[in-house]
N, C-alpha and C positions, 0 to 999 in steps of 0.2 A: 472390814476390808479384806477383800482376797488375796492371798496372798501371790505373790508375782511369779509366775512361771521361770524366771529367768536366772532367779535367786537358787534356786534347785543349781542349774547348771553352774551356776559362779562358784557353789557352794564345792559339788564335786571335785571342779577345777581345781582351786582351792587344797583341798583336801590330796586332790593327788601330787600336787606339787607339794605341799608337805611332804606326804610321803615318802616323795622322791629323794627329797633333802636329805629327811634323814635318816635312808639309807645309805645314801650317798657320803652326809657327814661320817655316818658310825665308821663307814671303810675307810675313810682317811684319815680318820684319827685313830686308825691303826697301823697306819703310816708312819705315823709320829707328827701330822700337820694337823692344822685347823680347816676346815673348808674354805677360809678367806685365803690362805695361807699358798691351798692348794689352786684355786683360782689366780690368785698371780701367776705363779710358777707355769702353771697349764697356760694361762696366757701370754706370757713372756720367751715360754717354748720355741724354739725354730724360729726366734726373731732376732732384731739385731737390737731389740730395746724398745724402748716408747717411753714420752712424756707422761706424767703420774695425770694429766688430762686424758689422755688416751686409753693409757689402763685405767682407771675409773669408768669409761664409756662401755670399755669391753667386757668389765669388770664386771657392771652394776655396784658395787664397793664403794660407800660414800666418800666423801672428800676426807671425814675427818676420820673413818674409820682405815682406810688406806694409809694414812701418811702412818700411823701405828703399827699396821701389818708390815709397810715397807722397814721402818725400822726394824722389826724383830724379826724380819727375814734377813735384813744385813746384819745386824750384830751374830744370824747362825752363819755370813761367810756366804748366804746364798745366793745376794742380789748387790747390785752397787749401783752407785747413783752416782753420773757424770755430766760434767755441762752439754748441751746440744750447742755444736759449735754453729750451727747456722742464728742460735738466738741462748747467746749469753747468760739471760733471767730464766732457762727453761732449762729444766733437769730431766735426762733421761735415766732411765732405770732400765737395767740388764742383768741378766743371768748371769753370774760368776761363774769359770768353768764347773764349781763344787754344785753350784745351781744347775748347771746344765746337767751332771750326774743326777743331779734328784729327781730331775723332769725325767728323763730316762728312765729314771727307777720306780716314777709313780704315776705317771701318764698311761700306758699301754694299760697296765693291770686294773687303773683306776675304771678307765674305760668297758673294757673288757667284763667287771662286777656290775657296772652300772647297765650292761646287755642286758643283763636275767631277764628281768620284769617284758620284755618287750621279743622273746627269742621266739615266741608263738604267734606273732604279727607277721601276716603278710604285706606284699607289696600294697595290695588294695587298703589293708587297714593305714598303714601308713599315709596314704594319698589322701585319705580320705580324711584322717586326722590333719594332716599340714592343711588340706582345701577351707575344714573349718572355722581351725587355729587361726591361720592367715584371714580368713572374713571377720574374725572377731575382732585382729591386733588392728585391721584398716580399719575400721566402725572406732575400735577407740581410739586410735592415732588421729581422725578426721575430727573427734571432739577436742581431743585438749591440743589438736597444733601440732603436734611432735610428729609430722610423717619424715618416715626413713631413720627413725630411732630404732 
């Protein structure tokens, strides 16, 4: 059997999202974070909080791996967990001011490291990557049901 053209490309994808990670990982755990770690906090940034539903969604961060992360970001003092007064059984989670100093301290820079790989893209290569990206994520969103994930 031949093998499928398509497989090549997944494969690449793949691999460069690797890649990405973990470049990404090795700089923030010289931070002194985990990359789940640092994903909360980057998500929690500039908000006023959200349900551990919510970050999950933003996250990608599974349910049972977050409620873990969430601890051990409270117990460093960074994040706290308060009732959402509009619904009693729903806990929101918020940056502690100590949290908000860390987002400040590891947001811009994280950012900023994660540039390199793409400083030699122009506008065209960018368009042109989203125009793809985006036909591939609608072809698989249209198979398993999940559009506007």
């Amino acid at each position: 059997m031949a093998r499928e053209r398509y497989l090549r490309s997944i494969r690449l994808l793949a691999e460069c999202y690797h890649a990405f990670e973990q470049i990404s990982d090795a700089h923030v755990r010289t931070m002194g974070l985990t990359l789940a770690q640092f994903d909360i906090i980057a998500t929690l940034g500039n908000t006023e909080g959200m349900s551990c539903k919510e970050l999950g969604e933003k996250t990608l961060i599974t349910k049972g791996t977050l409620t873990g992360v969430i601890d051990r970001l409270e117990a460093k003092g960074l994040v706290k967990r308060t009732t959402n007064p509009d619904d009693r059984r729903c806990m929101i989670v918020q940056l502690t001011e100590q949290g908000k100093a860390e987002f400040e301290r590891v947001f811009v820079p994280h950012i900023q490291f994660c540039k390199q790989p793409f400083l030699n893209f122009e506008e065209q290569d960018f368009a042109a990557l989203d125009r793809e990206l985006a036909k591939l994520k609608s072809r698989l969103e249209a198979i398993t049901g999940n559009v506007g994930t």
